[in-house]
C-alpha positions in Angstrom: 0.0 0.0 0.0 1.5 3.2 -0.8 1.7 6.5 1.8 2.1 9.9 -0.6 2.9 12.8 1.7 2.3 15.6 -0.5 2.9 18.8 1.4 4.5 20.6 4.0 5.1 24.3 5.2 9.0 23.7 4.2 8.9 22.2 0.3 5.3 23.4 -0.7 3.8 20.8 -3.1 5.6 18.5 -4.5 3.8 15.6 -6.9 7.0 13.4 -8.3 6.3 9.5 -7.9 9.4 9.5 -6.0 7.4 10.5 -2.9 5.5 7.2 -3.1 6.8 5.4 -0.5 5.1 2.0 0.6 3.8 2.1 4.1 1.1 0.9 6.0 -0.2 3.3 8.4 -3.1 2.1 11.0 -6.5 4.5 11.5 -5.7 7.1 14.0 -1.8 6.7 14.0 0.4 9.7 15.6 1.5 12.5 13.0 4.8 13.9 14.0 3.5 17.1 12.3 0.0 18.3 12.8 0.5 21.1 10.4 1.7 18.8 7.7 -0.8 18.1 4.3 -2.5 14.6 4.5 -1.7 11.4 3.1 -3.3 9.0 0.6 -3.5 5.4 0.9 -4.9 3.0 -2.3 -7.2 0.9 -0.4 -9.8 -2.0 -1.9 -13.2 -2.3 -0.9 -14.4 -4.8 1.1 -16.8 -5.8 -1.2 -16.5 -6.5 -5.0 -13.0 -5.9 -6.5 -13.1 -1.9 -6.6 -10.6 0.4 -4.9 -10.5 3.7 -2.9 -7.8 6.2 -2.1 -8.0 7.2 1.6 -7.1 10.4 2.7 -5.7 10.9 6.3 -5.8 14.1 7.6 -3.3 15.1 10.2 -4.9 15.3 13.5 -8.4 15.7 11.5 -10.1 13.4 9.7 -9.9 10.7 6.4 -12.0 10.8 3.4 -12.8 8.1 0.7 -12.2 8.9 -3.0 -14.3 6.0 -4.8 -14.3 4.7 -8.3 -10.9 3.0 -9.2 -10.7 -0.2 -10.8 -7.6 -1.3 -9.6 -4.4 -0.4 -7.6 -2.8 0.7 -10.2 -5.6 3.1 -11.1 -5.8 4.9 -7.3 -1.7 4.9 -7.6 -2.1 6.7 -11.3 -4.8 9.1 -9.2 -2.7 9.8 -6.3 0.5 10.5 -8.5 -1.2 12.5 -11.1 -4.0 14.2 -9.6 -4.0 14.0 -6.0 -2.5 17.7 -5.8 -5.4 19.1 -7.9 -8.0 17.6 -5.8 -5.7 18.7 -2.5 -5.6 22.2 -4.3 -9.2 22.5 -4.5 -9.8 21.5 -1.4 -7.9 24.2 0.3 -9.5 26.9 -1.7 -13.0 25.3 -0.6 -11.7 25.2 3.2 -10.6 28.7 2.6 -13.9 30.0 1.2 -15.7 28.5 4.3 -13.2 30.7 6.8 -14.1 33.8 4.6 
């Protein structure tokens, strides 16, 4: 399973596959960073032979991006596109502050 940190206050964004790093992190693990961008995490689903990405928010909460086929799809996702979807989430968390 892979573990893509994407962010943090130091480096910015950074979207290379060389951040993919395979991990396994449990549900409610210790960040040393609670400032730091989340991680995403292929996962399949427990039923059929579909995957997720999950997305673990530092100190916050995870999310469930649906609709992948395979690993290798929510890998492709994650490498490619996970720092759009991060983008646009910050801009909708910082509409909501406004």
């Amino acid at each position: 399973m892979g573990v893509v940190p994407l962010w943090s206050k130091s480096n910015g964004v950074a979207a290379s596959r060389e951040w993919l790093h395979i991990s396994s992190m449990p549900r409610g693990a210790d960040f040393p960073d609670k400032n730091a961008g989340p991680t995403f995490h292929p996962r399949k689903m427990k039923l059929g032979s579909a995957w997720y990405v999950l997305v673990v928010w530092p100190g916050r909460h995870t999310e469930r991006i649906k609709g992948f086929p395979s690993e290798a799809t929510a890998e492709d996702w994650i490498a490619k596109e996970s720092v759009m979807w991060l983008n646009k989430q910050r801009g909708i968390l910082a509409n909501r502050r406004k």
